[in-house]
N, C-alpha and C positions, 0 to 999 in steps of 0.2 A: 601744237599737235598737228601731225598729216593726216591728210585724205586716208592714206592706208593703219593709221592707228585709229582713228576715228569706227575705220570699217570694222577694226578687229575687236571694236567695244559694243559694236551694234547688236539688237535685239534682233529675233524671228520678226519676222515680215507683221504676222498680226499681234504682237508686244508691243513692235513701234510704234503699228496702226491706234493701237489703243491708249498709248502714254500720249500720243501726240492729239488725239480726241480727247481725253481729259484734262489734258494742259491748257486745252484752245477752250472747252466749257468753262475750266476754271477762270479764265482770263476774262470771259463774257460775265462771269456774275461779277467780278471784283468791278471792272472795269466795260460797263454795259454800253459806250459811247464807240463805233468799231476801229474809229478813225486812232485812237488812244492806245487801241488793243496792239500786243507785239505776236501773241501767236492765234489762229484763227484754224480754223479746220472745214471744207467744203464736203458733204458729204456726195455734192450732185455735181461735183465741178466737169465734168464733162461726160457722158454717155460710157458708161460700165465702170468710171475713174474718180478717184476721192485727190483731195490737196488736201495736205497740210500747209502752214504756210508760219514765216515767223519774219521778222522784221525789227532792225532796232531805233528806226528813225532818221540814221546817219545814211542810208544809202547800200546799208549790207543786210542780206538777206539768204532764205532759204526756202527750197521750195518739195514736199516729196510727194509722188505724185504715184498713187495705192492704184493697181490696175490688174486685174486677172492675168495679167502678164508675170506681175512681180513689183517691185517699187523702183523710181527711179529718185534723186536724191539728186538738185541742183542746187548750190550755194554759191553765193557772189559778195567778195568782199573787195569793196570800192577803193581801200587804201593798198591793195597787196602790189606787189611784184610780178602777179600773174594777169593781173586785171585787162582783160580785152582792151582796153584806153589806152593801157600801156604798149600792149604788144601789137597794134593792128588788128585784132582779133584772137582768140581763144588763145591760150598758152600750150604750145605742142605738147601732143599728147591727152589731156583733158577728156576732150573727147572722140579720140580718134577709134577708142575697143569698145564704145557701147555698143552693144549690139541692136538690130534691128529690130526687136519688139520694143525697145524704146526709143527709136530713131523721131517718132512723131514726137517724143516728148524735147527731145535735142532740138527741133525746129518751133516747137511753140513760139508765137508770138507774146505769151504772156510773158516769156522769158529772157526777151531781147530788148534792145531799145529800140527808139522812134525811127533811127535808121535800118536796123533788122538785126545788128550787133549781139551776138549771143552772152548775156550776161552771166558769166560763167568762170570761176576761179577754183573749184571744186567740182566733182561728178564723183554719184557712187549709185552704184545699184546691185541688185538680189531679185535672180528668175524665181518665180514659182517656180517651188521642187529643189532650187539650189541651197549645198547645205553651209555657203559664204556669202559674203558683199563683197562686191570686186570695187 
């Protein structure tokens, strides 16, 4: 499945917000060890901004990141084609049309590696007020 099918399956910005907050509850009562857990949810993760976050063990992951902005939606899978390792850096295009009120989220540290490398083989996001995910 692509980034652009994926987009055309996605829920309203607060639908996500709330499947992704009960997946990451539910995950906590099965599995109360955090290290074990694959999906997690920050309600404080940064100043006015919530994470969700999911994980499979293997080195691929996801990351969406709920902000009076809109959400932004970074995913990294370590075996692709697209994988920054492979290319020198992000795979053109990725993230060349985020716009600006998620430009901080493109630059996170939580979201790169040890050298600054942006861990990044998927991008999607949804402004408040917008009626798609691009």
């Amino acid at each position: 499945m692509t980034a652009h099918e994926v987009a055309r399956r996605l829920p309203d910005i607060p639908v996500l917000r709330d499947l992704c907050r009960s997946t990451a509850v539910l995950e906590a009562v099965l599995s109360p060890e955090w290290e074990y857990r694959r999906r997690s949810f920050d309600a404080h993760w940064s100043p006015g901004a919530e994470m969700a976050s999911w994980r499979n063990g293997s080195g691929d992951d996801y990351a969406i990141v709920f902000s009076p902005e809109g959400a932004y939606v970074r995913a990294f899978d370590h075996e692709s084609e697209m994988s920054p390792y492979v290319n020198d850096g992000p795979w053109p295009g990725v993230l060349d049309s985020v716009p600006d009120v998620f430009l901080d989220c493109v630059r996170e540290p939580a979201f790169r590696d040890e050298d600054g490398l942006p861990l990044v083989t998927a991008c999607l996001w949804r402004e408040s007020g917008d009626g798609e995910w691009h």
